[in-house]
Backbone as XML, in Angstrom:
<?xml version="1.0"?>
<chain id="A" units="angstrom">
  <residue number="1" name="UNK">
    <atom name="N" x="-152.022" y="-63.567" z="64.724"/>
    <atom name="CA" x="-151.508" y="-62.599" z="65.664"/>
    <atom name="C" x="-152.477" y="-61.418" z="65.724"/>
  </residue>
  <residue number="2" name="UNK">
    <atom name="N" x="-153.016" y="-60.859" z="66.886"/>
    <atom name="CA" x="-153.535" y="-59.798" z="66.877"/>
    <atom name="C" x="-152.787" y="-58.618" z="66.657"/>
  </residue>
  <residue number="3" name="UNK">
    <atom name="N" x="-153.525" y="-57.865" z="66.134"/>
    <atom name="CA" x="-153.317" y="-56.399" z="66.081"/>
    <atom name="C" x="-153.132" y="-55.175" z="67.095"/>
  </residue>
  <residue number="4" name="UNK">
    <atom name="N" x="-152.544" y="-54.082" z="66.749"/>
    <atom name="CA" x="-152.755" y="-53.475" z="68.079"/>
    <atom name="C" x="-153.802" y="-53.124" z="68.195"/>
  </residue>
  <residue number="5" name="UNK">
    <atom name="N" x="-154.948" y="-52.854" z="67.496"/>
    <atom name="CA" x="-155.850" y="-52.427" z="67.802"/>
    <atom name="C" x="-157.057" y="-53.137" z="68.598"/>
  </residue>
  <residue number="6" name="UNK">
    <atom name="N" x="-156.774" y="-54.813" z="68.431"/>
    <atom name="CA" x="-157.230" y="-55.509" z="69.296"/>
    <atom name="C" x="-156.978" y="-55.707" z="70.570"/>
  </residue>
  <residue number="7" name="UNK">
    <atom name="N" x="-155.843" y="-55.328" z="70.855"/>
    <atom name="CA" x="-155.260" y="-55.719" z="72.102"/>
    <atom name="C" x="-155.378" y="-54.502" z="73.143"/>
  </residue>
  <residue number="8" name="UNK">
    <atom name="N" x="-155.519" y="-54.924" z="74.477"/>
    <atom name="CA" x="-156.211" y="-54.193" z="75.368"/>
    <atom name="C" x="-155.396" y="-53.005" z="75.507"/>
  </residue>
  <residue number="9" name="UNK">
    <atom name="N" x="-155.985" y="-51.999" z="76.217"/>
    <atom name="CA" x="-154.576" y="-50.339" z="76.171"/>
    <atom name="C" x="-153.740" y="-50.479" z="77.451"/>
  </residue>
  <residue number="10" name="UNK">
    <atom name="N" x="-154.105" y="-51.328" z="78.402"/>
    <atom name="CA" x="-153.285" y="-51.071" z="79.518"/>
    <atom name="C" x="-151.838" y="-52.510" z="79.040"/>
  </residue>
  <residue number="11" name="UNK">
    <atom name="N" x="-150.601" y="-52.224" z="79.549"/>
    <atom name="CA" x="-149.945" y="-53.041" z="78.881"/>
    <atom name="C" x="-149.920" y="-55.001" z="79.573"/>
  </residue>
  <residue number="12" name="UNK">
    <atom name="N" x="-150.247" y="-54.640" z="81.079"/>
    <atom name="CA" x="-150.792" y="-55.600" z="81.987"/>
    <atom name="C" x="-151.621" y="-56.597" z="81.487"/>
  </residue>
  <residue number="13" name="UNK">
    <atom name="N" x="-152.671" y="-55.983" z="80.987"/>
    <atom name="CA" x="-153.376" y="-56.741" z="80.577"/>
    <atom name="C" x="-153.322" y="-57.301" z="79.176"/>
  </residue>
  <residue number="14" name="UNK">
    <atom name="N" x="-152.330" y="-56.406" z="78.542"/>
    <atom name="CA" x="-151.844" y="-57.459" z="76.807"/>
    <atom name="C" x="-151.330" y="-58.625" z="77.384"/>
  </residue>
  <residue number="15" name="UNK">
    <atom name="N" x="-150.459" y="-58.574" z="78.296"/>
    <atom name="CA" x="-149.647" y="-59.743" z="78.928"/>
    <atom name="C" x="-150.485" y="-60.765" z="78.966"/>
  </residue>
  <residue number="16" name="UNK">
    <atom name="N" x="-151.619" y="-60.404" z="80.427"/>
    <atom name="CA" x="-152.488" y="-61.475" z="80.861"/>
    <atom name="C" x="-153.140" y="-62.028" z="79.398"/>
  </residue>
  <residue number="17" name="UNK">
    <atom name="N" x="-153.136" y="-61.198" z="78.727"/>
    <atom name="CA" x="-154.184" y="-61.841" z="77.339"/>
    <atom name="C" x="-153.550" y="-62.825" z="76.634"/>
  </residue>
  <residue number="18" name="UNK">
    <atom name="N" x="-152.039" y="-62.359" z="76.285"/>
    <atom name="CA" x="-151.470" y="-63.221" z="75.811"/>
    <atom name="C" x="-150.746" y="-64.568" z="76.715"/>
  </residue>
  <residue number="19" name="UNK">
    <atom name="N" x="-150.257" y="-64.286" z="77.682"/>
    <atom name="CA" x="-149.973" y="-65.744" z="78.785"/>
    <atom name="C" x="-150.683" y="-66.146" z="79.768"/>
  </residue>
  <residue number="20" name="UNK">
    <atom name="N" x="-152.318" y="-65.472" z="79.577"/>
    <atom name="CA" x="-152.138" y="-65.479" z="81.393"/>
    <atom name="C" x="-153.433" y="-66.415" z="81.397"/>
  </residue>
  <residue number="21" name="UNK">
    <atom name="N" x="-153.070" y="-67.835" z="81.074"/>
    <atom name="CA" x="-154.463" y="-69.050" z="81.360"/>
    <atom name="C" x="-152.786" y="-69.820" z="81.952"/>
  </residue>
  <residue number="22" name="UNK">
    <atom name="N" x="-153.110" y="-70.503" z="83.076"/>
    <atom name="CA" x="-152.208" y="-71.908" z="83.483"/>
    <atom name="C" x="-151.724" y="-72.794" z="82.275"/>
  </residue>
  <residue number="23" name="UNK">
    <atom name="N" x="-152.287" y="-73.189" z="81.497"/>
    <atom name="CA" x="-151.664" y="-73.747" z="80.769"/>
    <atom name="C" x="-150.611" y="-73.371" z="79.893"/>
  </residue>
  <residue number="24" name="UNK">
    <atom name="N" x="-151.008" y="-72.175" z="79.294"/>
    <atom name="CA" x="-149.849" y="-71.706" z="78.465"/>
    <atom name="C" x="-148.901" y="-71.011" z="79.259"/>
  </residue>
  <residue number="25" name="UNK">
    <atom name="N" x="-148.784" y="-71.166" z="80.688"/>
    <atom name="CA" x="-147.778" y="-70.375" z="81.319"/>
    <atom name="C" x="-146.826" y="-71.847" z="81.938"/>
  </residue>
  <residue number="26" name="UNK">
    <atom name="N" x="-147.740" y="-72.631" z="81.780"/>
    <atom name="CA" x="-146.976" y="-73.965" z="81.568"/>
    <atom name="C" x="-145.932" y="-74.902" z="80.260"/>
  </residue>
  <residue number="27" name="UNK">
    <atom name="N" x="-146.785" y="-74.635" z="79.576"/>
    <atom name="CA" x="-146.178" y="-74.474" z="78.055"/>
    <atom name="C" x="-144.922" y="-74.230" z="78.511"/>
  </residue>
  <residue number="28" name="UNK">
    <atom name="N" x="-145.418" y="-72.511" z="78.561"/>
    <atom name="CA" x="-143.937" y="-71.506" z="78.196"/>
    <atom name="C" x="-143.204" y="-72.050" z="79.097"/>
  </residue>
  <residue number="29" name="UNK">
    <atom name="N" x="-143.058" y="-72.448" z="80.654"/>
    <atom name="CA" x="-142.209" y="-72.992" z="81.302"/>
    <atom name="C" x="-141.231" y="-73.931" z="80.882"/>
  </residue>
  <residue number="30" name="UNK">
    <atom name="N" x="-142.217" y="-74.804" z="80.360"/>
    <atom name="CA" x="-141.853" y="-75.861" z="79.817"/>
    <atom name="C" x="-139.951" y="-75.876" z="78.766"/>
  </residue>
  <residue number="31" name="UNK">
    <atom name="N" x="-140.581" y="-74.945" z="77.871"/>
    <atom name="CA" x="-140.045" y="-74.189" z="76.859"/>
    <atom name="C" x="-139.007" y="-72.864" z="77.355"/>
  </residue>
  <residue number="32" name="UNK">
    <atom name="N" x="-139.383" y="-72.580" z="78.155"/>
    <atom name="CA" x="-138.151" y="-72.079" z="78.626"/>
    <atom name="C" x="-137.072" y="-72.613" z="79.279"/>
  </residue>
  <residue number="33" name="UNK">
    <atom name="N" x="-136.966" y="-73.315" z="80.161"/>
    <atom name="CA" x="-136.102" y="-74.451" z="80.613"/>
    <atom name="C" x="-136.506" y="-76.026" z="80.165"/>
  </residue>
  <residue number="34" name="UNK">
    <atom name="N" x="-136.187" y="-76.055" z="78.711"/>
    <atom name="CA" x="-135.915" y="-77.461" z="78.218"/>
    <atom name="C" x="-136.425" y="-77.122" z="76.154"/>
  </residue>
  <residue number="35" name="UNK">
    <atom name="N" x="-136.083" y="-75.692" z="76.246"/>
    <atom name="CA" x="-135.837" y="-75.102" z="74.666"/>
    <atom name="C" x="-137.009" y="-75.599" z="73.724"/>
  </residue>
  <residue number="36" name="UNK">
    <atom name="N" x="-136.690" y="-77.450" z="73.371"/>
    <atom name="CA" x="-137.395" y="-77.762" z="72.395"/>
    <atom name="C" x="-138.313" y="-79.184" z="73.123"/>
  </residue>
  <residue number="37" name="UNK">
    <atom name="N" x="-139.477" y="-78.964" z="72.787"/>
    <atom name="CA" x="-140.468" y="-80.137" z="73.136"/>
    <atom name="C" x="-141.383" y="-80.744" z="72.447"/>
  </residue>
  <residue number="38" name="UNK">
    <atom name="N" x="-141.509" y="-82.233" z="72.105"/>
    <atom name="CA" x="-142.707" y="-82.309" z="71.429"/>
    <atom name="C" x="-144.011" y="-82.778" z="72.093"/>
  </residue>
  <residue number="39" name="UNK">
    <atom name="N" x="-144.916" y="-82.975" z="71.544"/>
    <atom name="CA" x="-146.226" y="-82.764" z="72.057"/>
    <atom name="C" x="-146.168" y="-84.145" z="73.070"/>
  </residue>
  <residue number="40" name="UNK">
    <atom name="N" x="-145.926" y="-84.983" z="72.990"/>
    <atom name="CA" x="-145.858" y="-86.183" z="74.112"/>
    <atom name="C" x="-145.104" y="-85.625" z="75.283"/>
  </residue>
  <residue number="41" name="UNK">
    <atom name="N" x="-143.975" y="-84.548" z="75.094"/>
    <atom name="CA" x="-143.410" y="-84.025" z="76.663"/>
    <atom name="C" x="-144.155" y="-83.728" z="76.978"/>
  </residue>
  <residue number="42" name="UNK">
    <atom name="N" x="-145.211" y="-82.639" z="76.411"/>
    <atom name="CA" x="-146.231" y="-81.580" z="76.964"/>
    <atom name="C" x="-146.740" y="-82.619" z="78.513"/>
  </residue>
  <residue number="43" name="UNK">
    <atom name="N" x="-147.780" y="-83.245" z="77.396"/>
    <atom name="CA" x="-148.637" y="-84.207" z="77.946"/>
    <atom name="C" x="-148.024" y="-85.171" z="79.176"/>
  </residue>
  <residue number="44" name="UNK">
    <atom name="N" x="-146.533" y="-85.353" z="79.191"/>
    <atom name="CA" x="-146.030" y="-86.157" z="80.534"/>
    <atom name="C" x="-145.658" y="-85.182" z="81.468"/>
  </residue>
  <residue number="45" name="UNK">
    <atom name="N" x="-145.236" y="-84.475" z="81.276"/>
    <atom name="CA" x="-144.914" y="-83.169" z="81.887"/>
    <atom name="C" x="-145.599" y="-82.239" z="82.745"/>
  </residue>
  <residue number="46" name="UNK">
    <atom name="N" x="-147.269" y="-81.886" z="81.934"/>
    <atom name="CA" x="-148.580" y="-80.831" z="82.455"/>
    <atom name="C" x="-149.185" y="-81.588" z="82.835"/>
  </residue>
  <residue number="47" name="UNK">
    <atom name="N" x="-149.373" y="-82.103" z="83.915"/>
    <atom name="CA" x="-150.474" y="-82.880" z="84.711"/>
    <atom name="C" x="-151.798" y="-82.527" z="84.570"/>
  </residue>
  <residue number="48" name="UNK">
    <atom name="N" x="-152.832" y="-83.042" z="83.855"/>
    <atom name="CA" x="-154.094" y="-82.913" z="84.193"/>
    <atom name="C" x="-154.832" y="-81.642" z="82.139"/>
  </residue>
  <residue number="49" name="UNK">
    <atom name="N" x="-153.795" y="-81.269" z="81.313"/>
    <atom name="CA" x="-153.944" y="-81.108" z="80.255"/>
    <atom name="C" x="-154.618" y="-82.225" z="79.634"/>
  </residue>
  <residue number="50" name="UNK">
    <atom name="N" x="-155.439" y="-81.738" z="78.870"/>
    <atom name="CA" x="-156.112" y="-83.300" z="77.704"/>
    <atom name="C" x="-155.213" y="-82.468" z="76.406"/>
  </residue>
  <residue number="51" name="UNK">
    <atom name="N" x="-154.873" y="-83.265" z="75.728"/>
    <atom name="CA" x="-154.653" y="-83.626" z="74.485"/>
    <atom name="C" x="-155.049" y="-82.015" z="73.342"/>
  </residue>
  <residue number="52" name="UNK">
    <atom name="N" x="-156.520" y="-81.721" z="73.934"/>
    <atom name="CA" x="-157.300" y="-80.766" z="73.046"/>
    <atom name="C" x="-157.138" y="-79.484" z="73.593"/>
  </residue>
  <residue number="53" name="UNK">
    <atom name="N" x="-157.101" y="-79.733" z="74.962"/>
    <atom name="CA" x="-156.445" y="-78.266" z="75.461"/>
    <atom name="C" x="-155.136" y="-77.433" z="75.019"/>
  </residue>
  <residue number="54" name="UNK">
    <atom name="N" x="-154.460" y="-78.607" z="75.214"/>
    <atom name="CA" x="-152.651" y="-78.493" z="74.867"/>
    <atom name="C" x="-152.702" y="-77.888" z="73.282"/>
  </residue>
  <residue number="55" name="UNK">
    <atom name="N" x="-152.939" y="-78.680" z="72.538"/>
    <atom name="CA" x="-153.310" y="-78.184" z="70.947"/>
    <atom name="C" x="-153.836" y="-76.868" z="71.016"/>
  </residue>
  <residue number="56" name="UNK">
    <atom name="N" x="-155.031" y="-76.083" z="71.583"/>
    <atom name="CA" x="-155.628" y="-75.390" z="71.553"/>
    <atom name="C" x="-154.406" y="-74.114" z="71.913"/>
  </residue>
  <residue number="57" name="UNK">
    <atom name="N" x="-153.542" y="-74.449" z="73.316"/>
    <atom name="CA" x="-153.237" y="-73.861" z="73.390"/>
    <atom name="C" x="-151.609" y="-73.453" z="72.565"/>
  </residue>
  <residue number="58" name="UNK">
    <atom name="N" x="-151.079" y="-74.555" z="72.252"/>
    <atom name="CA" x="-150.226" y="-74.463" z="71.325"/>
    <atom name="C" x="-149.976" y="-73.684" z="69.758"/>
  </residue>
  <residue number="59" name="UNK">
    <atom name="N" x="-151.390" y="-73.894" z="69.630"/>
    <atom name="CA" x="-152.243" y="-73.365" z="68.467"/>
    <atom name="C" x="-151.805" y="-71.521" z="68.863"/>
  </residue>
  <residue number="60" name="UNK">
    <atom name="N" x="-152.745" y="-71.024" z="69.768"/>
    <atom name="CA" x="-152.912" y="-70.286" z="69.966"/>
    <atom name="C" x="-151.288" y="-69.152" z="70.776"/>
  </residue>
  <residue number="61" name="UNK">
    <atom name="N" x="-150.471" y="-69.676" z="71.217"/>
    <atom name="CA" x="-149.298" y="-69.394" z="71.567"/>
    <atom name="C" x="-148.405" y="-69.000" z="70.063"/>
  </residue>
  <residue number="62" name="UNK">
    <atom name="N" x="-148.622" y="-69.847" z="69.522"/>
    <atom name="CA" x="-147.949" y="-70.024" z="67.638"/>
    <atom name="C" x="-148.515" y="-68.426" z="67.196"/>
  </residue>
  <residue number="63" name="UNK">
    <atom name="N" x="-149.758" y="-68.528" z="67.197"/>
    <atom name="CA" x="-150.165" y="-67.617" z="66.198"/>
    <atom name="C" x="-150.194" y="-66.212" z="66.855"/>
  </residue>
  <residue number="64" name="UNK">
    <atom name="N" x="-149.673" y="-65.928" z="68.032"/>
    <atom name="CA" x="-149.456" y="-64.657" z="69.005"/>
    <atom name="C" x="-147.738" y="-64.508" z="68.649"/>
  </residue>
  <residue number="65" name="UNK">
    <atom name="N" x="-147.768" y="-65.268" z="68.578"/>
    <atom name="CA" x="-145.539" y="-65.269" z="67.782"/>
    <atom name="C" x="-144.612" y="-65.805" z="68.738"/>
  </residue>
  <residue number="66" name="UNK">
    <atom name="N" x="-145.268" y="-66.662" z="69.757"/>
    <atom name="CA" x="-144.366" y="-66.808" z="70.766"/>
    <atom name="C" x="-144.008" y="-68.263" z="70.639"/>
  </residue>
  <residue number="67" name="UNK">
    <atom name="N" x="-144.141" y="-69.152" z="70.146"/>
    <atom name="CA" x="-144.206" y="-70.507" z="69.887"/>
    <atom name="C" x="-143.855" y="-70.538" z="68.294"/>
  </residue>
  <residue number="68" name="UNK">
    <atom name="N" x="-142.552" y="-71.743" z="68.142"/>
    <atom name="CA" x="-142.251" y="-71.314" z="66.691"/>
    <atom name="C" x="-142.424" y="-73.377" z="66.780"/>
  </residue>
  <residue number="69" name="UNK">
    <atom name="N" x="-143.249" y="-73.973" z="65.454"/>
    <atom name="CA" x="-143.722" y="-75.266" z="65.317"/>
    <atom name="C" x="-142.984" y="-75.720" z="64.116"/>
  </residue>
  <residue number="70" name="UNK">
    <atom name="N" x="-141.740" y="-76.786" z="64.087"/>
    <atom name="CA" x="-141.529" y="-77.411" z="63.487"/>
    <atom name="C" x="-141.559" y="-78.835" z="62.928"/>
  </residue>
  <residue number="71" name="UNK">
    <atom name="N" x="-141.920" y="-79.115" z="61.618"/>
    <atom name="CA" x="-142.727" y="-80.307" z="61.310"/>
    <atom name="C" x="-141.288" y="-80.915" z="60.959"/>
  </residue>
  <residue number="72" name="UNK">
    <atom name="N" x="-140.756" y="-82.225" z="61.067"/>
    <atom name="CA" x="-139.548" y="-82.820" z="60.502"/>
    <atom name="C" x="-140.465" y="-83.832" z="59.437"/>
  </residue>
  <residue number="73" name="UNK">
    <atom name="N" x="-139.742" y="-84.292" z="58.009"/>
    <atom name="CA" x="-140.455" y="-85.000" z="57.310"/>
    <atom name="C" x="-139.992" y="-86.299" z="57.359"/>
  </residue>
  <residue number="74" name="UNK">
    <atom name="N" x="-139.965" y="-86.806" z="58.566"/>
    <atom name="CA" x="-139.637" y="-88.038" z="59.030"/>
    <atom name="C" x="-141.214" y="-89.303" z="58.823"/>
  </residue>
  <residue number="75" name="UNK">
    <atom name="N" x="-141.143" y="-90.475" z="58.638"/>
    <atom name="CA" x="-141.753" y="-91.113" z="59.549"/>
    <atom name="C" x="-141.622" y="-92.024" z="60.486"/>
  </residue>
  <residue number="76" name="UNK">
    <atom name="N" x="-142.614" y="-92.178" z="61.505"/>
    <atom name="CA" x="-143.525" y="-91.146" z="61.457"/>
    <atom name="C" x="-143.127" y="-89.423" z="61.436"/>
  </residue>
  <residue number="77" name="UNK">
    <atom name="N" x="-143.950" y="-88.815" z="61.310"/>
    <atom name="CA" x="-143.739" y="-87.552" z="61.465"/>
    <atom name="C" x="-143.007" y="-87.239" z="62.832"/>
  </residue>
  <residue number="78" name="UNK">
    <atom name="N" x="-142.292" y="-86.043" z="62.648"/>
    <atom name="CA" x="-141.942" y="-85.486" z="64.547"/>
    <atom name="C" x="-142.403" y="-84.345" z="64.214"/>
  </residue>
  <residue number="79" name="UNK">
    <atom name="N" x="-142.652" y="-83.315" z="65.476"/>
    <atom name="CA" x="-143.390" y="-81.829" z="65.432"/>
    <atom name="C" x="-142.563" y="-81.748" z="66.916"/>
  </residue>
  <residue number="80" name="UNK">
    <atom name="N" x="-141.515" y="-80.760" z="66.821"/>
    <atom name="CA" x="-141.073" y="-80.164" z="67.348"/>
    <atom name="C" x="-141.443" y="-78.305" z="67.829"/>
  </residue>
  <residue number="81" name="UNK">
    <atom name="N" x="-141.542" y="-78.061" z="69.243"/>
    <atom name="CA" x="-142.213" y="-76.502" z="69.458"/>
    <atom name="C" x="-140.737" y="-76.012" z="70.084"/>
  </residue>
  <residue number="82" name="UNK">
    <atom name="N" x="-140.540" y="-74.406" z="70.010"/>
    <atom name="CA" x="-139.501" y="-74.012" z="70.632"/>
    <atom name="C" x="-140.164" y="-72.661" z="70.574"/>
  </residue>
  <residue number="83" name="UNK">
    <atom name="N" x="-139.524" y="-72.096" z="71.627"/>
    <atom name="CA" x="-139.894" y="-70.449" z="71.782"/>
    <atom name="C" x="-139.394" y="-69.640" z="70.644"/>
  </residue>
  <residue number="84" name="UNK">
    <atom name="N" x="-140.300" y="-68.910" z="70.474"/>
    <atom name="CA" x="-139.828" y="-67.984" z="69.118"/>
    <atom name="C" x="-138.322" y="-66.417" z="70.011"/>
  </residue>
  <residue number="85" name="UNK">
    <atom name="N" x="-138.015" y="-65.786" z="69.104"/>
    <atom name="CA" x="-137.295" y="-64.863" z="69.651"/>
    <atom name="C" x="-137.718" y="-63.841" z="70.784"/>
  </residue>
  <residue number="86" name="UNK">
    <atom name="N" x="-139.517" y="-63.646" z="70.202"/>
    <atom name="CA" x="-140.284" y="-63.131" z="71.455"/>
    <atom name="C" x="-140.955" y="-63.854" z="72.813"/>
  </residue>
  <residue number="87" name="UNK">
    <atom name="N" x="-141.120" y="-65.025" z="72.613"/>
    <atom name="CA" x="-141.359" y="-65.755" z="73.195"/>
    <atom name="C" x="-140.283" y="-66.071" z="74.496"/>
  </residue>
  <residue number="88" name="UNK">
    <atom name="N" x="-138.868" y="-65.694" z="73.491"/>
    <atom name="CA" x="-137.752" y="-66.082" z="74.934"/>
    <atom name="C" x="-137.610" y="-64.648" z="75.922"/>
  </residue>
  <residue number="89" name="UNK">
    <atom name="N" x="-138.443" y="-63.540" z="75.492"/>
    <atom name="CA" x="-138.453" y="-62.567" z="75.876"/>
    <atom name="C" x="-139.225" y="-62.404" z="77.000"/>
  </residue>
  <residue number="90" name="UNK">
    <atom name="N" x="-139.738" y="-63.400" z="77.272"/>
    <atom name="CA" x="-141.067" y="-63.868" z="78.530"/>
    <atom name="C" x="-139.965" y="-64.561" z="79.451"/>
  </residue>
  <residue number="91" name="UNK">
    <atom name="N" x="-138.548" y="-64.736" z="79.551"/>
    <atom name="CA" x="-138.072" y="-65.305" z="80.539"/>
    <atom name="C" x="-138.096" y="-65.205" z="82.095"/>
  </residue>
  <residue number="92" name="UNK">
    <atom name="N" x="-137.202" y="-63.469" z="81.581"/>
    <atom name="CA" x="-137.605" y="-62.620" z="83.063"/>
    <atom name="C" x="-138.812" y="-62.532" z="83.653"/>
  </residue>
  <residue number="93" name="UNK">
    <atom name="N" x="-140.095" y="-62.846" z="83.011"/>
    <atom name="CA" x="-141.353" y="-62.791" z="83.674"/>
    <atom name="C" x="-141.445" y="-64.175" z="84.455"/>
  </residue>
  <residue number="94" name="UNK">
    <atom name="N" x="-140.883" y="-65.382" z="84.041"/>
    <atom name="CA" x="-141.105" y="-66.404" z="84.307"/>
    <atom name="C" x="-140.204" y="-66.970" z="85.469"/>
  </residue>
  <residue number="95" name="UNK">
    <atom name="N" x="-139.210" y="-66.481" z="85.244"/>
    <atom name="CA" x="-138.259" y="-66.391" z="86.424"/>
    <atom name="C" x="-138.825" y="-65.694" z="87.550"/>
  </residue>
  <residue number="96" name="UNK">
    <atom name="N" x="-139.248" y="-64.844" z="87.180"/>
    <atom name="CA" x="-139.779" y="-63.670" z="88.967"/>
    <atom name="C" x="-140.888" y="-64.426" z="89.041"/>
  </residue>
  <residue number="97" name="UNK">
    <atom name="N" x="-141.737" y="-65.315" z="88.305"/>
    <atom name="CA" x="-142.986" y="-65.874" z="89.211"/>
    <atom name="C" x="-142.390" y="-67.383" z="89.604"/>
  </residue>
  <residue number="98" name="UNK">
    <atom name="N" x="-141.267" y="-68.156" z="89.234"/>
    <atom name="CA" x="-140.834" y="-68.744" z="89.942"/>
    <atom name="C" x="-139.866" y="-68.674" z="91.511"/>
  </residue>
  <residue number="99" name="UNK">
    <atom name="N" x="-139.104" y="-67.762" z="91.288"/>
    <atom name="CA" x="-138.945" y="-67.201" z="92.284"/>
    <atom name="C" x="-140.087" y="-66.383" z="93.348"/>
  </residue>
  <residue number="100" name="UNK">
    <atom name="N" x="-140.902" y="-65.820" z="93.224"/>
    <atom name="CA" x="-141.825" y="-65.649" z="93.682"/>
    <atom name="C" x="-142.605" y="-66.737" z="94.737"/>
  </residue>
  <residue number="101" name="UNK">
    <atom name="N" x="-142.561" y="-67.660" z="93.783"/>
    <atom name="CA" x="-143.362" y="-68.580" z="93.801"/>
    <atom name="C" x="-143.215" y="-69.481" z="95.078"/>
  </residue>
  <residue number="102" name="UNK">
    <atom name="N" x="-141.280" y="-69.714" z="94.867"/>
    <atom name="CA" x="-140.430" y="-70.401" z="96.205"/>
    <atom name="C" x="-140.523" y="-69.457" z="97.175"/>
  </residue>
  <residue number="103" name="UNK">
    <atom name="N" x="-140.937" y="-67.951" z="97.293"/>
    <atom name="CA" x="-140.577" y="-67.441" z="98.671"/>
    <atom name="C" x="-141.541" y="-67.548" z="99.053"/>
  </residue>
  <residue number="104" name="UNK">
    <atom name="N" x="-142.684" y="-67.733" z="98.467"/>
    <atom name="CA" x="-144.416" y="-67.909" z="98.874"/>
    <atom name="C" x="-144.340" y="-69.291" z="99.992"/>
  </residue>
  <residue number="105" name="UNK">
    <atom name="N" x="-144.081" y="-70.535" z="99.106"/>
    <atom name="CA" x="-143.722" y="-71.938" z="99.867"/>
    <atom name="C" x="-143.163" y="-71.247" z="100.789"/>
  </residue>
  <residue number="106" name="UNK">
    <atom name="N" x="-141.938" y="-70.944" z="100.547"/>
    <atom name="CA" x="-141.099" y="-70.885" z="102.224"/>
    <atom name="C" x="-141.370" y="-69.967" z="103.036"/>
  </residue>
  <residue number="107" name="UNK">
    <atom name="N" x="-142.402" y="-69.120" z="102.974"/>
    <atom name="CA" x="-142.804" y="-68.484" z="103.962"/>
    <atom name="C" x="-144.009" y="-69.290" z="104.879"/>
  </residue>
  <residue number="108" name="UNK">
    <atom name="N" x="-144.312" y="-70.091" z="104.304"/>
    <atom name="CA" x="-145.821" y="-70.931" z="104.807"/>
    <atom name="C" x="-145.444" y="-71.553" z="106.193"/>
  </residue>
</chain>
């Protein structure tokens, strides 16, 4: 997790830093409407993700605090992802760019 001192001063741009590549705003979608996913949803789900991206970005979502990764000691193994408490705090953002998103289409 970064620090504050890493993270940019305008608050816009902490955002963009922390969600703002397509994929992890896919992720979080993901994860926001459908809670818990494991890495094979990702991948049927995000069209056009490889394998190393998804990780990368999973990786990197985890260690910002927004992605909470659970290992079950099953075998095979399962690895379950779910939004952390801050992570569900990104809803309202995700909602207004979906909504957004439909008045964009229906204005076309």
């Amino acid at each position: 997790m970064l620090t504050k001192d890493e993270l940019p001063e305008c608050p816009v741009a902490t955002t963009v830093q922390l969600i703002g590549n397509k994929w992890k705003l896919l992720i979080l979608r993901n994860l926001i409407y459908n809670e818990k996913q494991r890495f094979t949803d990702f991948t049927k789900s995000i069209s056009g993700i490889s394998k190393k991206v998804l990780t990368d970005n999973l990786r990197a979502l985890e260690e910002d605090g927004l992605v909470e990764r659970e290992v079950f000691a099953e075998v095979p193994p399962r690895v379950e992802y779910s939004l952390s408490t801050l992570g569900k705090s990104l809803k309202p953002i995700l909602d207004a760019m979906w909504n957004w998103g439909n008045e964009y289409k229906g204005n076309l």
